[in-house]
C-alpha positions as CSV (number, residue, x, y, z in Angstrom):
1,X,107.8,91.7,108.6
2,X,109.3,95.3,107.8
3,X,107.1,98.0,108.8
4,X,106.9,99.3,104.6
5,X,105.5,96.1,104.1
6,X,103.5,96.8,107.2
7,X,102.3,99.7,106.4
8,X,101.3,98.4,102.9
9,X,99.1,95.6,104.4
10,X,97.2,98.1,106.6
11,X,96.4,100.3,103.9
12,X,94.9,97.3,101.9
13,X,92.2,96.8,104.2
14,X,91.5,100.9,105.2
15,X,91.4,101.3,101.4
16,X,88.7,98.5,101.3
17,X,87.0,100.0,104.2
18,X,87.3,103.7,102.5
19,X,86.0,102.5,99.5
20,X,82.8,100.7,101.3
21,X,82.1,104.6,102.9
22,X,82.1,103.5,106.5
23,X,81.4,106.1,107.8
24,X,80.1,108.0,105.0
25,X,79.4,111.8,105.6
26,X,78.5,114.4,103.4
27,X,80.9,117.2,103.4
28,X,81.2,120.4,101.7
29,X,80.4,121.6,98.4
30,X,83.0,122.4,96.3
31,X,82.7,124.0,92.4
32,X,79.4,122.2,92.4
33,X,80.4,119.0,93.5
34,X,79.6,117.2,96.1
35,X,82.2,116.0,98.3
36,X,81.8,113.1,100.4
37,X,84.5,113.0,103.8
38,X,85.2,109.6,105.3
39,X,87.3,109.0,108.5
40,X,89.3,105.7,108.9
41,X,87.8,103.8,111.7
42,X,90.1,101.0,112.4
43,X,93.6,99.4,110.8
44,X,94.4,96.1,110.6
45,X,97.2,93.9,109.2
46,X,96.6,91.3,106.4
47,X,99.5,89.4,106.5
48,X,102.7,89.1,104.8
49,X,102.1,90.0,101.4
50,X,98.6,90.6,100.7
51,X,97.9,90.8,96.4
52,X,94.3,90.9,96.1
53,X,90.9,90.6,97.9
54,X,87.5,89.7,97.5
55,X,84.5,91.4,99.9
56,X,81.3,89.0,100.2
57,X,78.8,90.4,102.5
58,X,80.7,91.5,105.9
59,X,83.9,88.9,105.1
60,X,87.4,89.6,103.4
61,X,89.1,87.3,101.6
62,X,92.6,88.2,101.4
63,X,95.2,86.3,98.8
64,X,98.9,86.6,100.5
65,X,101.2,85.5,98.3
66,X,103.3,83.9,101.2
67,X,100.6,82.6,103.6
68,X,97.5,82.0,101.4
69,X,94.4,82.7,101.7
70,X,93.2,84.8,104.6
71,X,89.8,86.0,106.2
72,X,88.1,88.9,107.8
73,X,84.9,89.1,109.4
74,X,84.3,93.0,108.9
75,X,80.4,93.2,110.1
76,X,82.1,95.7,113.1
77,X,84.4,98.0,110.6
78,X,85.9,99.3,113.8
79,X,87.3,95.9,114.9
80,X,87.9,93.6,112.0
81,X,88.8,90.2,113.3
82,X,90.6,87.0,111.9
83,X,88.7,84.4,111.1
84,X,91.2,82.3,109.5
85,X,94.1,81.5,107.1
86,X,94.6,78.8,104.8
87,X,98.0,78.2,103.8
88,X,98.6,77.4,99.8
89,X,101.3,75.6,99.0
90,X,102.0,77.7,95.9
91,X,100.5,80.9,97.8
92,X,98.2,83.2,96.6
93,X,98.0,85.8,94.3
94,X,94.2,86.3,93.6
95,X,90.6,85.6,94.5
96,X,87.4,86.0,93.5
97,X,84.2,84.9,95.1
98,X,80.8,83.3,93.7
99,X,78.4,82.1,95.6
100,X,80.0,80.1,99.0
101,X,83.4,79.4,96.9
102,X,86.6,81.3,96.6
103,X,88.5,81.2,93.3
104,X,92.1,81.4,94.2
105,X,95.0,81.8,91.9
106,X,98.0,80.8,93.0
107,X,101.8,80.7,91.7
108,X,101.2,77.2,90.1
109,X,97.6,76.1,90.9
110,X,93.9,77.5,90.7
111,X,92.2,76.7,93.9
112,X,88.6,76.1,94.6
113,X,87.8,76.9,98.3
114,X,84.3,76.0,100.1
115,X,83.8,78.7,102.3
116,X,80.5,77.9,103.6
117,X,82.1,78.5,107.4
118,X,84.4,81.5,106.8
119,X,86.2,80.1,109.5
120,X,87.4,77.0,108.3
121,X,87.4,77.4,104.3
122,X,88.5,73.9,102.8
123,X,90.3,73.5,99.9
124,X,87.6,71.5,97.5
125,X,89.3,71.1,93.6
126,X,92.3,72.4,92.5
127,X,94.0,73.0,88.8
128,X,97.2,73.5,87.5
129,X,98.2,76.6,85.6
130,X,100.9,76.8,83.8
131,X,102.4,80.0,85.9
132,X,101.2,82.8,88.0
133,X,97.9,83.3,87.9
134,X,97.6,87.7,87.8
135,X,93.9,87.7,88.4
136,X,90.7,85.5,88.3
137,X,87.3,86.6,86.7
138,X,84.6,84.5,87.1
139,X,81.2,84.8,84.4
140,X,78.7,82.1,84.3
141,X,80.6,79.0,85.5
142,X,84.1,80.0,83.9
143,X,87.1,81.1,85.1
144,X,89.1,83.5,83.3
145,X,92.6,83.6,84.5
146,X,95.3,85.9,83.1
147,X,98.6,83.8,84.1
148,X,101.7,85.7,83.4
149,X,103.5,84.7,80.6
150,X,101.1,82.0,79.6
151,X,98.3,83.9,78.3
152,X,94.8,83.7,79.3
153,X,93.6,80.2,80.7
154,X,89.7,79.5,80.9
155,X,88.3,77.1,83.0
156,X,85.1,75.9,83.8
157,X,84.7,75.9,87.3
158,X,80.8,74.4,87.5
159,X,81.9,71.2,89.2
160,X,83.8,72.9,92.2
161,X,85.1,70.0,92.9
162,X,86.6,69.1,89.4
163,X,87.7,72.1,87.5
164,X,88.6,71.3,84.1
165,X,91.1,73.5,81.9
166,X,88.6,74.7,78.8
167,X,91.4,76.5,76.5
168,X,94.5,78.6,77.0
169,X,94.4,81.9,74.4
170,X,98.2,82.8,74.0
171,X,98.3,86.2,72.6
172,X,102.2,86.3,72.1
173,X,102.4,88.7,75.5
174,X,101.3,89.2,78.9
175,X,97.7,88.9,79.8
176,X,97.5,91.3,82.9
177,X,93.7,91.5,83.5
178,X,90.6,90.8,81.9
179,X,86.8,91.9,82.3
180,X,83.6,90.3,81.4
């Protein structure tokens, strides 16, 4: 690994930890605002090229496009430790979590992942997309997965380990995101 792509990698997890507020501490005022000062308490890298993650409780899930799906145990922000890595074959380019189940989007397949033991997620159903998927957002049961240049796919992922393609909206462009 480079050390850019190093240095990206580390800042993905002390921007998740920075975001949390660990440690949170209130600072100064400033033109009537409060301003809230955080110190980074530990660095750690998340593989080789980490697109997205997922927080549940005191576990990251990390989607690395080259080596899958990786996991964190962060209940002790200053050490963050390993817990595992699940190689995709098609790698992994998003997750989201519901419940004790990753959603993760890979180059040519949606995943489901049990990950009931953090430390040894298993692969449970798994279905095909018709590219990338950009980003997975999970209401109710469904999966809504923008999947560049092929729309928006929706799936229903109720049956973890049958997901079943519900419809594919094709606006006539790129589907980059979507919120519920």
């Amino acid at each position: 690994m480079n050390s850019a792509r190093n240095s990206g990698l580390v800042g993905l997890l002390v921007a998740l930890l920075w975001s949390l507020g660990w440690p949170g501490t209130v600072g100064a005022q400033s033109r009537g605002l409060l301003c809230q000062t955080r110190k980074i308490l530990s660095t750690t890298p998340l593989g080789d090229v980490p697109n997205d993650l997922a927080l549940s409780g005191d576990t990251v899930f990390v989607a690395d496009r080259s080596q899958g799906l990786l996991t964190f145990d962060i209940s002790d922000p200053e050490s963050p430790q390993l817990l595992s890595t699940l190689p995709l074959a098609d790698g992994a380019y998003a997750v989201q979590v519901v419940g004790s189940y990753a959603v993760v989007g890979g180059s040519l397949d949606l995943h489901v992942i049990d990950i009931a033991n953090p430390a040894s997620p298993t692969v449970v159903g798994t279905l095909a997309l018709p590219g990338k998927a950009e980003r997975v957002t999970i209401f109710d049961g469904i999966a809504y997965i923008p999947v560049n240049n092929a729309g928006l796919v929706i799936a229903d992922i109720t049956g973890p380990d049958n997901p079943t393609l519900l419809d594919v909206f094709d606006p006539g462009h790129s589907v980059h995101n979507v919120a519920i």
